[in-house]
N, C-alpha and C positions, 0 to 999 in steps of 0.2 A: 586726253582731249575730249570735251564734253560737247555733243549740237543735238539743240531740241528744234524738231519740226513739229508744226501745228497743223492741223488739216493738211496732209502731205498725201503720198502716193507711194508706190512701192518700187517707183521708178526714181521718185524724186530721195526716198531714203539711198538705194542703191549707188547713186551719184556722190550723197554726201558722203556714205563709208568711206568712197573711189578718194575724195576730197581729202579728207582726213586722213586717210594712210599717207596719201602724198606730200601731205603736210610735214606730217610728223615720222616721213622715209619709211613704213613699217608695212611690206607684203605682207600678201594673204599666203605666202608658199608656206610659212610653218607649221599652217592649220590642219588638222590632220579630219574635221568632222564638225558638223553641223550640232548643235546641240540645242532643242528646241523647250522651254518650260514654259507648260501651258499651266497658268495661276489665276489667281483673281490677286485685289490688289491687296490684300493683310497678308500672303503668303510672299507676294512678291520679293522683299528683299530679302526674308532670310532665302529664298530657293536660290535666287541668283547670286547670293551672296555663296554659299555649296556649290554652285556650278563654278565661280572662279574660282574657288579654291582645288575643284579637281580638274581646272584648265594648268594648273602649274605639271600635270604631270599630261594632260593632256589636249595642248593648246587648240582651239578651240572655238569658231563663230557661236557665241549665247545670245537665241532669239528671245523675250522672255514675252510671251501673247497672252496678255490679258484682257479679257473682256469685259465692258464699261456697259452698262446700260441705263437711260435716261426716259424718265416717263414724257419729259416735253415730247410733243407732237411736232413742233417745227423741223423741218426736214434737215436741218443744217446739223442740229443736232444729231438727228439720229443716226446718221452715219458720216462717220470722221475719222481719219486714223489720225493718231498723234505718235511720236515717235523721236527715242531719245536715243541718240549714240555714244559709245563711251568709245575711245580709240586709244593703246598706246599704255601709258601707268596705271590710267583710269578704269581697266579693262584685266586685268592681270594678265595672262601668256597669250590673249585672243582679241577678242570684242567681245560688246554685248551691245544686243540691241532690244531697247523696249517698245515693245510696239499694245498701242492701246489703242483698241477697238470700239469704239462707239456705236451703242444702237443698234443696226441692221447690219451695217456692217461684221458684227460678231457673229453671225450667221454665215460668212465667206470666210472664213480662217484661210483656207488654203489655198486660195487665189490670191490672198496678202503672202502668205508667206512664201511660195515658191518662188518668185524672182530674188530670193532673199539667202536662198539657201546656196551654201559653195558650190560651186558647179565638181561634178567628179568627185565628190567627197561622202562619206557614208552619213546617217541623218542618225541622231538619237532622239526621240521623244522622251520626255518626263511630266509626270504629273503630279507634283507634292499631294496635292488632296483635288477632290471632287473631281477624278477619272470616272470615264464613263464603260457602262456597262462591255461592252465591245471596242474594245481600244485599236484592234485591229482595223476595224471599218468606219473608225473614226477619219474625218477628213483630214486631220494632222497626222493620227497615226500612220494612216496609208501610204504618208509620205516618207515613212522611220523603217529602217531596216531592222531596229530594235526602241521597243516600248517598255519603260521603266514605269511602272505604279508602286503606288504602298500600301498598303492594309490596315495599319498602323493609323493612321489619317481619317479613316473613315469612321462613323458612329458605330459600325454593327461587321466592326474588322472580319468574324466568320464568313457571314452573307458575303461580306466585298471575297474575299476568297473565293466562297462556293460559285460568284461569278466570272473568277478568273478562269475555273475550271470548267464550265459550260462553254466560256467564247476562247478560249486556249488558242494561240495560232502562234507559230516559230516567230521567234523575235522576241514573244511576250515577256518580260519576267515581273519582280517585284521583289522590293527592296528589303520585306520580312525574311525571303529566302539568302539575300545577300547579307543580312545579320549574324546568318547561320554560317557564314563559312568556317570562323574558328572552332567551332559547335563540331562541326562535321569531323573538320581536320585534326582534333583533338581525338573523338572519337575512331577515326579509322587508324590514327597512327596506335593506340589503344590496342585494339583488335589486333592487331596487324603483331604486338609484342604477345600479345593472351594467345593466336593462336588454338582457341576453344571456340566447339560451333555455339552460336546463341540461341539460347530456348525461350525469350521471352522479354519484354525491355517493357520499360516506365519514363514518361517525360513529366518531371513538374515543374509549376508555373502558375503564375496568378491566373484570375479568369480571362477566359477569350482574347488569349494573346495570340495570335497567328502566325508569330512565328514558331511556338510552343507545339502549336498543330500541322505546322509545315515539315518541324522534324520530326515529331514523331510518325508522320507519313512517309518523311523520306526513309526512317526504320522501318519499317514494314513493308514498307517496297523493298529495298535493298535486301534486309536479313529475311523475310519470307517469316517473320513472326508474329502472336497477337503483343501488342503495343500499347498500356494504358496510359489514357492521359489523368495526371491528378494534379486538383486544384490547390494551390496553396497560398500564402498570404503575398508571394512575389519578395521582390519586384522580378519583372519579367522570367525569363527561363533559371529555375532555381535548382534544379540535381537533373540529372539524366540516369537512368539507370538500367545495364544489358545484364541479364539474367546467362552466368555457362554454370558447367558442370563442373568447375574449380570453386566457383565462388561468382559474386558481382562485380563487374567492372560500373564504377562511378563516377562523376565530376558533379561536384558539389561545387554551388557558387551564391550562396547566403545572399550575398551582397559585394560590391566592391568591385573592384580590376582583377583581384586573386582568387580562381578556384585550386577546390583541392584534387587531385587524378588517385582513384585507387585502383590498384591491380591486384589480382591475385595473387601470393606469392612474393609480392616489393613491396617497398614503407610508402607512405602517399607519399605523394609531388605536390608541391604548390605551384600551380601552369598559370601565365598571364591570360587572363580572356576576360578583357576590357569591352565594355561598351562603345561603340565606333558612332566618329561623327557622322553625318550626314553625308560633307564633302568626302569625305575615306569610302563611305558606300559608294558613292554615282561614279568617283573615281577607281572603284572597280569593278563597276560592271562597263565603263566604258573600255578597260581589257580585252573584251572581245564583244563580237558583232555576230555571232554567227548562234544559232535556236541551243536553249540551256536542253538538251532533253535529259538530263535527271531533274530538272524542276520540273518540268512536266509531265513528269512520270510521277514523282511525289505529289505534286498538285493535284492528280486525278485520282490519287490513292483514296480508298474510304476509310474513315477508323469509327470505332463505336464512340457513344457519347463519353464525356470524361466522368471522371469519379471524383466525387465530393470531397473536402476537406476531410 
């Protein structure tokens, strides 16, 4: 079920959700969490379109708050909310609501969205692209028990990192470190058979890929070793490599779904470590709510500059 308000209110949206459900028999008990993406409108459908898809495992109120800005000066314009509800088929396992912001209004974000949010439920922030510097004391973020950015998105992915790590505060994470989890899990289950302490490791990778630089920080935190990053032709993270006293352990991944696992001592493995959609990310970092601190321990890690081709 589909209802568009025009110059509405955040009483009058709240009413029509009430209306809607009731229509179409469908409580709010199944929702397990607020899920807010803050976009502009060329991002809009695909983000919301990843947030339904990770409401199938984690049903889900999607606020999606974009902001509209108009040069006219007549005041009718410049502040208006508009606001579109989806209820029921049109919505996958939750709702979604768009809410579009005009004018001065895009200035109050969080006075619209608070009578908006599930009452009793945890809140998650997203910000596909143009997250700002302090997500933390952002007036939406303040309201999220946990803040999802990506790095990926931004012109100058490093800088967007090196400011993850300046305004850092529990809750924070970002979506290049949720790239990494097969990365990791590949890697310790690795170690874990080698059994040899590591003297020294290598991440490669095309240029200033952030998640390239995210793990090779979370190496260097963890194994307490120097860590080089080297630039190669990509696509994105292309070999890992941990330096023991048997030999190298490696995962090499050219390209494709398939890398190759070498160990010391066994014949390589061909291990799946596919590239993940979007919806597959947000749908796990929605898994937990509670502060990542090995991201944030890896994020404040330093490494030297990388090495050339």
């Amino acid at each position: 079920m589909k209802t568009e308000l025009t110059d509405t209110t955040s009483s009058k949206v709240n009413a029509a959700l009430l209306e809607a459900r009731r229509t179409i028999g469908s409580p709010t008990l199944g929702m397990v969490l607020t899920l807010l993406v803050v976009t502009d409108e060329e991002n809009a459908y695909d983000a919301v379109k990843a947030a339904s898809e990770a409401s199938r495992e984690h049903p889900c109120r999607i606020i999606a708050v974009i902001k509209r800005h108009h040069r006219s000066h007549h005041k009718q314009r410049e502040s208006r909310l508009d606001a579109e509800l989806r209820v029921g088929t049109d919505a996958g396992s939750g709702e979604i609501v768009y809410l579009r912001l005009h004018g001065d209004l895009a200035r109050h974000t969080g006075s619209v969205v608070l009578p908006l949010l599930l009452p009793d439920a945890p809140v998650v922030a997203w910000w596909p692209a143009g997250a700002p510097a302090d997500v933390a004391r952002d007036e939406l973020g303040a309201l999220a028990q946990r803040r999802i950015t990506d790095a990926y998105a931004d012109l100058d992915p490093l800088a967007f990192l090196a400011d993850r790590a300046s305004y850092y505060a529990p809750g924070d994470t970002d979506l290049t470190w949720t790239r990494l989890t097969p990365w990791r899990s590949l890697l310790a289950a690795a170690l874990d058979q080698q059994r040899q302490p590591v003297t020294g490791a290598a991440v490669e990778s095309e240029a200033e890929n952030p998640s390239a630089e995210l793990l090779a920080r979370w190496l260097a935190d963890r194994l307490k070793v120097p860590v080089e990053r080297v630039v190669t032709g990509g696509p994105v993270i292309t070999r890992v490599r941990l330096v023991t006293p048997a030999g190298e352990i490696s995962v090499d991944r050219p390209s494709g779904a398939l890398a190759t696992l070498g160990v010391p001592g066994q014949p390589d493995r061909r291990v799946a470590l596919k590239i993940r959609s979007t919806a597959e990310l947000i749908a796990e970092e929605l898994r937990r709510l509670d502060a990542d601190e090995t991201y944030a321990s890896a994020l404040q890690t330093s490494l030297p500059e990388p090495a050339g081709a």
